[in-house]
N, CA, C and O atoms as a Tripos MOL2 file, in Angstrom:
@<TRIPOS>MOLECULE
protein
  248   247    62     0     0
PROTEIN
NO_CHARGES

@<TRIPOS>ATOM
      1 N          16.6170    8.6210   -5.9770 N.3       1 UNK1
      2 CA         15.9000    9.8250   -6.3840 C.3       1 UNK1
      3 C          15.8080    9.8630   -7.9040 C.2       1 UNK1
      4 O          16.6930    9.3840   -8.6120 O.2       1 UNK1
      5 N          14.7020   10.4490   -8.3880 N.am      2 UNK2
      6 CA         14.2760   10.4040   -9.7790 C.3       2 UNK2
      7 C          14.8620   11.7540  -10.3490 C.2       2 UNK2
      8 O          14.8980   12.7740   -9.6600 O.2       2 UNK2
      9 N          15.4580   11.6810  -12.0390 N.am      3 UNK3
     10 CA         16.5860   12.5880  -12.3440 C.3       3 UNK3
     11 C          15.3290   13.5880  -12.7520 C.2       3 UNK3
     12 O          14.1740   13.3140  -12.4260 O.2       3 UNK3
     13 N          15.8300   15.2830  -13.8210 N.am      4 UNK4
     14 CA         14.4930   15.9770  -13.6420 C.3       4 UNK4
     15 C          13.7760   15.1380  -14.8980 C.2       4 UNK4
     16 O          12.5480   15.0450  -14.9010 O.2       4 UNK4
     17 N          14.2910   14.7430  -15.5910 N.am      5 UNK5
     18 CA         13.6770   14.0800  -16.9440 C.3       5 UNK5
     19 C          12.3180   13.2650  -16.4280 C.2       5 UNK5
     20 O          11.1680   13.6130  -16.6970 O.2       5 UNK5
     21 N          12.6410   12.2690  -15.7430 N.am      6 UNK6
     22 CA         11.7400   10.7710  -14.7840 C.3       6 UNK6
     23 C          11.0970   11.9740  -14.1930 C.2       6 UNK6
     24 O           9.8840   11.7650  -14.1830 O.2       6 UNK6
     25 N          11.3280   12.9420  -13.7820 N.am      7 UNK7
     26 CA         10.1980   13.5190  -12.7280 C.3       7 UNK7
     27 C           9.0970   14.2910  -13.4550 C.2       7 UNK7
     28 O           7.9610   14.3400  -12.9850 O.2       7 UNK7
     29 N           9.4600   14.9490  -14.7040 N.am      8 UNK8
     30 CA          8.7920   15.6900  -15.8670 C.3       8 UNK8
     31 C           7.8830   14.4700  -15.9790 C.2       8 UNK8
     32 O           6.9170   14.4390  -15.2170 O.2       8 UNK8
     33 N           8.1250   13.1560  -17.0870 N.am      9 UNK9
     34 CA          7.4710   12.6130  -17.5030 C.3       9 UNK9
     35 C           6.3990   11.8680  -16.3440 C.2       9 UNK9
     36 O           5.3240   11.4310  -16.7550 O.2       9 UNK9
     37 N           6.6720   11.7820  -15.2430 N.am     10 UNK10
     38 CA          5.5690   11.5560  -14.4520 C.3      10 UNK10
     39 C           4.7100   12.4950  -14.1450 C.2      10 UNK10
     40 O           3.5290   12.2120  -13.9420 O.2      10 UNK10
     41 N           5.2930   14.0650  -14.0480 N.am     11 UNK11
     42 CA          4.3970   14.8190  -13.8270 C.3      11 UNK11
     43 C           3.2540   15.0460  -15.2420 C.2      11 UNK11
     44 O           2.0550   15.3000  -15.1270 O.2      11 UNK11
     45 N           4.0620   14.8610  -16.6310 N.am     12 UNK12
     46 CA          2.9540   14.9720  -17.6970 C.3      12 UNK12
     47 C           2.0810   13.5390  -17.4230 C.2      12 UNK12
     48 O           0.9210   13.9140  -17.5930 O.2      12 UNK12
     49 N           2.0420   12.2910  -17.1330 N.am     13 UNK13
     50 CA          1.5650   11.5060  -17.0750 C.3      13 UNK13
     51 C           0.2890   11.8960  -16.1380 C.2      13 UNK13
     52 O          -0.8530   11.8120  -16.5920 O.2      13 UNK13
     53 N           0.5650   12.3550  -14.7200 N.am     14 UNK14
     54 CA         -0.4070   12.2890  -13.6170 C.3      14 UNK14
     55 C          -1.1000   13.7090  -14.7520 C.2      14 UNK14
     56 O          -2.1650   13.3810  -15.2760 O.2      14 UNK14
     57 N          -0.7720   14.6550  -15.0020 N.am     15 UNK15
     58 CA         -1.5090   15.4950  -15.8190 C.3      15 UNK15
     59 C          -2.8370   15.0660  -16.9450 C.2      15 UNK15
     60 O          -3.9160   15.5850  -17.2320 O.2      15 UNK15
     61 N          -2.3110   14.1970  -17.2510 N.am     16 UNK16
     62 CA         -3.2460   13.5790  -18.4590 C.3      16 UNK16
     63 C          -4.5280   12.5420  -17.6920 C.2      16 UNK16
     64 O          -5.6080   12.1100  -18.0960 O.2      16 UNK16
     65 N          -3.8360   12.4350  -16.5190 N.am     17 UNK17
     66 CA         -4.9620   11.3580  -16.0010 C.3      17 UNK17
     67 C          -6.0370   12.6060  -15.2650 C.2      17 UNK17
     68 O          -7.2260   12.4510  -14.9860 O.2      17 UNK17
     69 N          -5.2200   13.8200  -15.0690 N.am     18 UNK18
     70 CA         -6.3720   14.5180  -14.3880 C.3      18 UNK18
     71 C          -6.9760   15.1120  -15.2450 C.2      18 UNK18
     72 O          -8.1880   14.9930  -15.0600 O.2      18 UNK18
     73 N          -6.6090   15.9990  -16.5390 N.am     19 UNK19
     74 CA         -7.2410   15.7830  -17.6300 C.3      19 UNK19
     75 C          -8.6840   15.0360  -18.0340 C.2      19 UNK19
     76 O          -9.7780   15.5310  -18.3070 O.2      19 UNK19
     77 N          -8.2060   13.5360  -17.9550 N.am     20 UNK20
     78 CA         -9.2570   12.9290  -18.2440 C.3      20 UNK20
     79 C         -10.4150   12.9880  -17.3120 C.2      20 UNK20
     80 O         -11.5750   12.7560  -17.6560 O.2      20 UNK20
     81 N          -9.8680   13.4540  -15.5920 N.am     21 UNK21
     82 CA        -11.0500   13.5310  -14.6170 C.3      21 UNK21
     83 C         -11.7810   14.7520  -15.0430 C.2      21 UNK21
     84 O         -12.9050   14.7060  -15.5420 O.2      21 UNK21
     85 N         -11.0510   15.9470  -14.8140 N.am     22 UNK22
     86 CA        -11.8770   17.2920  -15.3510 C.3      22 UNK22
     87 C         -12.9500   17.3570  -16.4230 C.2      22 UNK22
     88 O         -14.0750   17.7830  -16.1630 O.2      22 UNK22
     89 N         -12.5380   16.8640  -17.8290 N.am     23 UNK23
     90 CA        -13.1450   16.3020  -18.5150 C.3      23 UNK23
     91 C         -15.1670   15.6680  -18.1550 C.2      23 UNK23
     92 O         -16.3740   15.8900  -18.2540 O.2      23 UNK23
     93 N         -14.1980   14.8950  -17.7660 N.am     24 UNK24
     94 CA        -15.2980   13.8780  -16.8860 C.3      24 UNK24
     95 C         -16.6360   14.3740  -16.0890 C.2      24 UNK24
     96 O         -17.7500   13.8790  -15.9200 O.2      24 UNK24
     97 N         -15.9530   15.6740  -15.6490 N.am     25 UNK25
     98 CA        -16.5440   15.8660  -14.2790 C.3      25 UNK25
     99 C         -16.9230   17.3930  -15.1060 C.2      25 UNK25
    100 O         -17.7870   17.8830  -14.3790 O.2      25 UNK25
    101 N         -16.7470   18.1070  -15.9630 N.am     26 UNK26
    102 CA        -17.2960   19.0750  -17.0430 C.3      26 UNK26
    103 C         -16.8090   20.1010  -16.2480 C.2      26 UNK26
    104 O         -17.4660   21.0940  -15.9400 O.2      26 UNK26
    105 N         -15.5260   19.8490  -15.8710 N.am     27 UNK27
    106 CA        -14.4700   21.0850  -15.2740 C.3      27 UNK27
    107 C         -14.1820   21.8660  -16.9420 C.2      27 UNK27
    108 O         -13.0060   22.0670  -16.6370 O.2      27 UNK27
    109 N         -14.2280   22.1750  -17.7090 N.am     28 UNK28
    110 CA        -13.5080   22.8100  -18.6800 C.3      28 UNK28
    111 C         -12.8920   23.8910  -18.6900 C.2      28 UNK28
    112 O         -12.1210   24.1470  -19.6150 O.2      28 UNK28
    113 N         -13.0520   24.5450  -17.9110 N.am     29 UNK29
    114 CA        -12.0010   25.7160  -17.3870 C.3      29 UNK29
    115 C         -10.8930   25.6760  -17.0310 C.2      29 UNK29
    116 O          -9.9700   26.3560  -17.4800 O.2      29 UNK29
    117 N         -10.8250   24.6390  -15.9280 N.am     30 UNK30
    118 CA         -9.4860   23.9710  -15.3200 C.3      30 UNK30
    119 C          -8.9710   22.7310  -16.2670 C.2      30 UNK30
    120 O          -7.8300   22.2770  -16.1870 O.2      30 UNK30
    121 N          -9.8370   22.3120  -17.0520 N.am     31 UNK31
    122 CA         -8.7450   21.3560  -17.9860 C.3      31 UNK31
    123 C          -8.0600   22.5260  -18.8510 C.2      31 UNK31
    124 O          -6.8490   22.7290  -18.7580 O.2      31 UNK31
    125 N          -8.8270   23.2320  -19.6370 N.am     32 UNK32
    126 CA         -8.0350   24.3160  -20.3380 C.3      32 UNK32
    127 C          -7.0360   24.7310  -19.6980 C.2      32 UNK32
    128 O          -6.1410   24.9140  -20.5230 O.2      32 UNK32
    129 N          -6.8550   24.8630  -19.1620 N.am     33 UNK33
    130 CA         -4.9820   25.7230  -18.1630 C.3      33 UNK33
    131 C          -4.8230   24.6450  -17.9690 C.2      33 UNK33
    132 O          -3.6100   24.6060  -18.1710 O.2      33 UNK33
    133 N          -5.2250   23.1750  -17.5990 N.am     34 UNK34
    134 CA         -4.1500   22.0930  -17.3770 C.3      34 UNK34
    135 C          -3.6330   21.6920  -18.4340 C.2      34 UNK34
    136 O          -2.4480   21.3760  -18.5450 O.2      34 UNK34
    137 N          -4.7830   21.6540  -19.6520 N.am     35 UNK35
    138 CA         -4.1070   21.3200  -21.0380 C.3      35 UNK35
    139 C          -2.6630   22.2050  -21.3430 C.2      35 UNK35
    140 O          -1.6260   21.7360  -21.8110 O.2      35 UNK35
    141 N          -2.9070   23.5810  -20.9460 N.am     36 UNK36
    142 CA         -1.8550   24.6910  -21.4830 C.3      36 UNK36
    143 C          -0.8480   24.3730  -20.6780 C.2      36 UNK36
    144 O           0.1770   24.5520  -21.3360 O.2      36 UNK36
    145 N          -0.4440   23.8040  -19.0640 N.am     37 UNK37
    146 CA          0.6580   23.2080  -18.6610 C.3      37 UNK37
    147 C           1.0510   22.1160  -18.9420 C.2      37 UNK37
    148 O           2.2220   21.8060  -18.7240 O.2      37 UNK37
    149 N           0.1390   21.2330  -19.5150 N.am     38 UNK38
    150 CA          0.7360   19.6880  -19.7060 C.3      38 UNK38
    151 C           1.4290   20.2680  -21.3530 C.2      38 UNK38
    152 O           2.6440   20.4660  -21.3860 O.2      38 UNK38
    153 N           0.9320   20.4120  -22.1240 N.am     39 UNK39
    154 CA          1.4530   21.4950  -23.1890 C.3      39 UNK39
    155 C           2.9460   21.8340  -23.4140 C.2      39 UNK39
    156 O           3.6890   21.4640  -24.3230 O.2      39 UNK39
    157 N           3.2830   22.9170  -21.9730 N.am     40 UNK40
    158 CA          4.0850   23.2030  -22.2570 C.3      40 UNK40
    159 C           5.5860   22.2670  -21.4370 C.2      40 UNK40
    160 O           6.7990   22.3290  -21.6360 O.2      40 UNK40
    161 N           4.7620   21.4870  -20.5270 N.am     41 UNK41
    162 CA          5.8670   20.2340  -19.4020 C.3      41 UNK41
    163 C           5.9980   19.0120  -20.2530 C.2      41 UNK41
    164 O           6.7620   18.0900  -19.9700 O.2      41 UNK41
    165 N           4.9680   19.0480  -21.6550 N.am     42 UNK42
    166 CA          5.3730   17.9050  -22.7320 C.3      42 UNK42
    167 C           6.2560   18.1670  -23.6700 C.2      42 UNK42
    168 O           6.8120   17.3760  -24.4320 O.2      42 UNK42
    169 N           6.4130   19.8360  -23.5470 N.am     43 UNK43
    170 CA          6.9710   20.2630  -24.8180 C.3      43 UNK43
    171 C           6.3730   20.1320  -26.1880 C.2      43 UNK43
    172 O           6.9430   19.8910  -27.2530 O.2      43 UNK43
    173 N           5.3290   20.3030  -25.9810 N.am     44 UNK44
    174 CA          4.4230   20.3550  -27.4470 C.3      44 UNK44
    175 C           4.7050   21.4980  -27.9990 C.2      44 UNK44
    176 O           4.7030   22.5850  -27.4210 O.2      44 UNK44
    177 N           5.0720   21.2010  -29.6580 N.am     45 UNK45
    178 CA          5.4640   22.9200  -30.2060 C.3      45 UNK45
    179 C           4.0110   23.8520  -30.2860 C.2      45 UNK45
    180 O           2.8570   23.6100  -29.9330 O.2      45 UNK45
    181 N           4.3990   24.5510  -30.6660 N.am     46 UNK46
    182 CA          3.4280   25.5970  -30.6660 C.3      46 UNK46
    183 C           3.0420   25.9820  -32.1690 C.2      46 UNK46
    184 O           3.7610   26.5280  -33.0060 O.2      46 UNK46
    185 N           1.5960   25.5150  -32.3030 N.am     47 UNK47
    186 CA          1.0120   25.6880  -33.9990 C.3      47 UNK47
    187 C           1.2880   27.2160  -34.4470 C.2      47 UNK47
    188 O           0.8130   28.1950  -33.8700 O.2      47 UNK47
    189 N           2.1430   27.2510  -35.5840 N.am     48 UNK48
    190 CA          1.9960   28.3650  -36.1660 C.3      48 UNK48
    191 C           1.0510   28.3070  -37.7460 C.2      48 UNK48
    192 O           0.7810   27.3880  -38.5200 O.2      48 UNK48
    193 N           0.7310   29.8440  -37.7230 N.am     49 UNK49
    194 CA         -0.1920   30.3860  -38.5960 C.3      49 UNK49
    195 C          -0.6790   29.5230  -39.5450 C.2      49 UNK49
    196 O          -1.8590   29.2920  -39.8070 O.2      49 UNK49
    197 N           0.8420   28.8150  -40.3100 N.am     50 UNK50
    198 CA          0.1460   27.9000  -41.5450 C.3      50 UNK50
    199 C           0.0750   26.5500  -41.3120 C.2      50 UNK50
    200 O          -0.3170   25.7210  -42.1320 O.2      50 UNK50
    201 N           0.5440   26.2720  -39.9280 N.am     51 UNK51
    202 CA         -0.0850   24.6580  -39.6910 C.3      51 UNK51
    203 C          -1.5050   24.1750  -40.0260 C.2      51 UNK51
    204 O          -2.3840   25.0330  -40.1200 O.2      51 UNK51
    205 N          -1.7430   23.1690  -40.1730 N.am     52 UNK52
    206 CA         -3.1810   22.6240  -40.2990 C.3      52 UNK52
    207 C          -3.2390   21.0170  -39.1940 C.2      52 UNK52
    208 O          -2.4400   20.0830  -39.1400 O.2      52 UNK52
    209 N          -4.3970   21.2350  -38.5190 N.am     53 UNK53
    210 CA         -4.7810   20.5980  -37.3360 C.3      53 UNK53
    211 C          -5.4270   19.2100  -37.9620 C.2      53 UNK53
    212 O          -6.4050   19.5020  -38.6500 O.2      53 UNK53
    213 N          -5.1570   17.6880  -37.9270 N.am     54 UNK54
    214 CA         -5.7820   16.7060  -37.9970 C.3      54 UNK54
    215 C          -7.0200   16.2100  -37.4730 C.2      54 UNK54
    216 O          -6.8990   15.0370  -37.1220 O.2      54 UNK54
    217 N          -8.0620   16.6370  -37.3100 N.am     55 UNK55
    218 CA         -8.9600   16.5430  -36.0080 C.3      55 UNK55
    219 C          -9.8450   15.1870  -36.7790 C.2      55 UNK55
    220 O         -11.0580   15.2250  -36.9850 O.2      55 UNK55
    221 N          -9.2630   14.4310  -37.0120 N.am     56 UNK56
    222 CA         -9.8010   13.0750  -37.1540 C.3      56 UNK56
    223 C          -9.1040   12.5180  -36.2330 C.2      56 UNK56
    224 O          -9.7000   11.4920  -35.9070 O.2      56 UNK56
    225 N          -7.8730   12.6800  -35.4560 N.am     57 UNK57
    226 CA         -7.5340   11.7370  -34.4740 C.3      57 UNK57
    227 C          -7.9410   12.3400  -33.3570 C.2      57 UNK57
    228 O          -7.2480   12.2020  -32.3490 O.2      57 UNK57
    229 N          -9.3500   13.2640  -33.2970 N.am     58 UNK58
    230 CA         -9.7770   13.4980  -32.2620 C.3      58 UNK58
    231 C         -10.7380   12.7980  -32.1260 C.2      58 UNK58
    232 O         -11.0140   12.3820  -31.0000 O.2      58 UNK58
    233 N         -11.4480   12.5000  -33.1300 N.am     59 UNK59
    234 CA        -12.7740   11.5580  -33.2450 C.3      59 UNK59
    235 C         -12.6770    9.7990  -32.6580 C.2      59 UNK59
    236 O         -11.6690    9.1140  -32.8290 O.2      59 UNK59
    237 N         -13.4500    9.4950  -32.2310 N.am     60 UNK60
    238 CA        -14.0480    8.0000  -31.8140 C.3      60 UNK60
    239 C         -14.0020    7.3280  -32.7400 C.2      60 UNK60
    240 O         -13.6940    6.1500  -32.5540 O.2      60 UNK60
    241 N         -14.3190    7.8470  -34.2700 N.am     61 UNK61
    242 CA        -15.0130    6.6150  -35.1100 C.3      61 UNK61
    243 C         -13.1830    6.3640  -35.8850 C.2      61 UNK61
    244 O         -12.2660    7.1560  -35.6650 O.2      61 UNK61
    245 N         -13.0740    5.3350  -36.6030 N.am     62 UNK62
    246 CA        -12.0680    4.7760  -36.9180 C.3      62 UNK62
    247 C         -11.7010    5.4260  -38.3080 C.2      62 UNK62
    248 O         -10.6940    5.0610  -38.9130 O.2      62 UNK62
@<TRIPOS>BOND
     1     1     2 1
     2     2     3 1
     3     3     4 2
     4     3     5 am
     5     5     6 1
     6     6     7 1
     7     7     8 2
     8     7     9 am
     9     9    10 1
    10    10    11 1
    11    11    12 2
    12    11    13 am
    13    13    14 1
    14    14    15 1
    15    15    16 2
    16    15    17 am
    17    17    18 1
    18    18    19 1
    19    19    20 2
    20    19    21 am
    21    21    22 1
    22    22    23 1
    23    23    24 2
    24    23    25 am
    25    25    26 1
    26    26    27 1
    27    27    28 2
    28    27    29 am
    29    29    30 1
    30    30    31 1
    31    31    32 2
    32    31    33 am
    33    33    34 1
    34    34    35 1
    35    35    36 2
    36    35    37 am
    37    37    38 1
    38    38    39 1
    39    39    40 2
    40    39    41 am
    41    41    42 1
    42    42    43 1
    43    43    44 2
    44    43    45 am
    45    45    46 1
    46    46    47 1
    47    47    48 2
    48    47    49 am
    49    49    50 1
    50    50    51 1
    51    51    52 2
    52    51    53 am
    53    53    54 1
    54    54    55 1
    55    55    56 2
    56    55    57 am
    57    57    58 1
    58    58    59 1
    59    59    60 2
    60    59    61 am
    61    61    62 1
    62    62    63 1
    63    63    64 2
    64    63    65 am
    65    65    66 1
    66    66    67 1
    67    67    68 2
    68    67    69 am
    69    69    70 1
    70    70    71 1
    71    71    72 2
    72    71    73 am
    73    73    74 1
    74    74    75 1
    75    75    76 2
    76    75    77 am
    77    77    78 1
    78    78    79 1
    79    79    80 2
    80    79    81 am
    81    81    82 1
    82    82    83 1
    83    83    84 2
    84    83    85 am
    85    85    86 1
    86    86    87 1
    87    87    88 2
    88    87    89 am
    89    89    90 1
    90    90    91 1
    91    91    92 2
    92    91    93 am
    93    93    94 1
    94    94    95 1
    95    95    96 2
    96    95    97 am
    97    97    98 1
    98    98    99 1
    99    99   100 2
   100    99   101 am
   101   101   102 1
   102   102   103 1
   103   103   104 2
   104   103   105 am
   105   105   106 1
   106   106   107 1
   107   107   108 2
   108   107   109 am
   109   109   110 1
   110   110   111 1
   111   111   112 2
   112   111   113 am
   113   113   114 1
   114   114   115 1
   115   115   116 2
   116   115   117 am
   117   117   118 1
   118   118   119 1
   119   119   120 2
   120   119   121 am
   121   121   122 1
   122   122   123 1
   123   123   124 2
   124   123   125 am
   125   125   126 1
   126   126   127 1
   127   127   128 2
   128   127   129 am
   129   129   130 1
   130   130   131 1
   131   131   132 2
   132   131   133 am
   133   133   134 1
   134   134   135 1
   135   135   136 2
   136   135   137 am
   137   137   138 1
   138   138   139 1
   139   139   140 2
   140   139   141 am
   141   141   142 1
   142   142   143 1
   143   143   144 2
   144   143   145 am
   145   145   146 1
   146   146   147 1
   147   147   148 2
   148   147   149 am
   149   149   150 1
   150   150   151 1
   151   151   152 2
   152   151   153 am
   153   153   154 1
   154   154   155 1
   155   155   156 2
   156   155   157 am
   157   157   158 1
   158   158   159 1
   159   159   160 2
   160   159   161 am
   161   161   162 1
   162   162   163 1
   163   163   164 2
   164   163   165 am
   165   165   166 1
   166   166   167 1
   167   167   168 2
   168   167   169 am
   169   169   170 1
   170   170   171 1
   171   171   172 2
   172   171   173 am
   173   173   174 1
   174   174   175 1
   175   175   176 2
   176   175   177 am
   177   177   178 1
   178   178   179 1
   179   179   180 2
   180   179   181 am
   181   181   182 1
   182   182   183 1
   183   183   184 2
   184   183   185 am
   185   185   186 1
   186   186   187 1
   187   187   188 2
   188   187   189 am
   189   189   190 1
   190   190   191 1
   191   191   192 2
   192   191   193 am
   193   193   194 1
   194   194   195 1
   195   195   196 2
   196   195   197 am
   197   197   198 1
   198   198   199 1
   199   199   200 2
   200   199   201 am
   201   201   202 1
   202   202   203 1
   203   203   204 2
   204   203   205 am
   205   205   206 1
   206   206   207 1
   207   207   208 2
   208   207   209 am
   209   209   210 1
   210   210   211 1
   211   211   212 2
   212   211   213 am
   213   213   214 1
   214   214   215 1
   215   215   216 2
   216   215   217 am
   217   217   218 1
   218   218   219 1
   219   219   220 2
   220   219   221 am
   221   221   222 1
   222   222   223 1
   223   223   224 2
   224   223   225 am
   225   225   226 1
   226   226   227 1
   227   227   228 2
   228   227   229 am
   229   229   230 1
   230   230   231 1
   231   231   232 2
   232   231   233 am
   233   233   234 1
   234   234   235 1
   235   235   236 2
   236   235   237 am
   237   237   238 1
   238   238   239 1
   239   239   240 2
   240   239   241 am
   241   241   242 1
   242   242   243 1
   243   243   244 2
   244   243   245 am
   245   245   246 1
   246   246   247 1
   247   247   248 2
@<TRIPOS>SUBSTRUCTURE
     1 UNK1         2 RESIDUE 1 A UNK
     2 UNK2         6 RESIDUE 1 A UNK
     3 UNK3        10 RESIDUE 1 A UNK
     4 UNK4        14 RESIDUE 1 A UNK
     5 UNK5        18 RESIDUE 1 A UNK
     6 UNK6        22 RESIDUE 1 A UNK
     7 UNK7        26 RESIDUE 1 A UNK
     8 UNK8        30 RESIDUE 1 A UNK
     9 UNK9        34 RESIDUE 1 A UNK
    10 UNK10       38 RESIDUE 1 A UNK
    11 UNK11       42 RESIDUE 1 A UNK
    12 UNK12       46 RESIDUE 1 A UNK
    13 UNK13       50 RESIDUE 1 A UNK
    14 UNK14       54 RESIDUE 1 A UNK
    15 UNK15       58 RESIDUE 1 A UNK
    16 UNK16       62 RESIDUE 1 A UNK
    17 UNK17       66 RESIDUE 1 A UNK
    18 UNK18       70 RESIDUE 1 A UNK
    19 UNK19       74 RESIDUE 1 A UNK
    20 UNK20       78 RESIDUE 1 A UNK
    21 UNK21       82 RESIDUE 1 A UNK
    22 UNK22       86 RESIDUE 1 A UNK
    23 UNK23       90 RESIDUE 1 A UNK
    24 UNK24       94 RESIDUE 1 A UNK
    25 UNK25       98 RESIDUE 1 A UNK
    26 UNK26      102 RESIDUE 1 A UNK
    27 UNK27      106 RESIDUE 1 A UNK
    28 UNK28      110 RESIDUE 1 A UNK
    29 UNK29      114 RESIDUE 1 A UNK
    30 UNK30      118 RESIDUE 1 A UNK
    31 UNK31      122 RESIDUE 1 A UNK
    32 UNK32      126 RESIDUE 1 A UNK
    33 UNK33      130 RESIDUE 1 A UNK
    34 UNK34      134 RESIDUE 1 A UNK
    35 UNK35      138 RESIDUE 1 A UNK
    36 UNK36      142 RESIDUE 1 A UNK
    37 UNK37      146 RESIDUE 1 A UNK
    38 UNK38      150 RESIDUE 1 A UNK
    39 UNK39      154 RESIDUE 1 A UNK
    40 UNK40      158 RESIDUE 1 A UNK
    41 UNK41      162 RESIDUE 1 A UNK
    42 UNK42      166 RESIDUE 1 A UNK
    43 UNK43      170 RESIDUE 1 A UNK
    44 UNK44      174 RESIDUE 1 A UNK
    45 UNK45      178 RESIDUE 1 A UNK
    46 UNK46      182 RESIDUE 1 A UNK
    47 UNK47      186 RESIDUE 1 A UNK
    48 UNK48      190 RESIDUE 1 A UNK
    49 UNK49      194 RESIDUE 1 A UNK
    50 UNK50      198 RESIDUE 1 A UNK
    51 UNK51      202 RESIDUE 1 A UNK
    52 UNK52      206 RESIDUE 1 A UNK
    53 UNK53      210 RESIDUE 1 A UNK
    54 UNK54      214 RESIDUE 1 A UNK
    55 UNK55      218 RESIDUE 1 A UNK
    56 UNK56      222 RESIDUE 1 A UNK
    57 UNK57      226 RESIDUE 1 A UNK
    58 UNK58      230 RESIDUE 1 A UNK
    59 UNK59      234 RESIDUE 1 A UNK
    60 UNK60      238 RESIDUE 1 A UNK
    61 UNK61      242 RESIDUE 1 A UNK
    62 UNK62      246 RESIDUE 1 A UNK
């Protein structure tokens, strides 16, 4: 049996792959709340006020 750690990181894994289907398929409603659970089952912190967002590693081009 897988401990809860192994079971988390598979569950963020299968998350990201459905992610990429929703996406795909121009679900954006349901990726938004999947994003906000994979989020919080990755433990991603939470941006405060004076953070600043990189959105070049959102982009395609290099």
């Amino acid at each position: 049996m897988m401990d809860a750690g192994s079971m988390r990181d598979r569950a963020v894994m299968l998350m990201r792959e459905a992610l990429e289907l929703l996406d795909a398929a121009g679900e954006s409603d349901a990726a938004l709340h999947l994003q906000w659970a994979h989020d919080i089952a990755a433990r991603v912190p939470v941006l405060q006020p004076d953070d600043e967002i990189d959105l070049k590693r959102f982009l395609d081009e290099p």
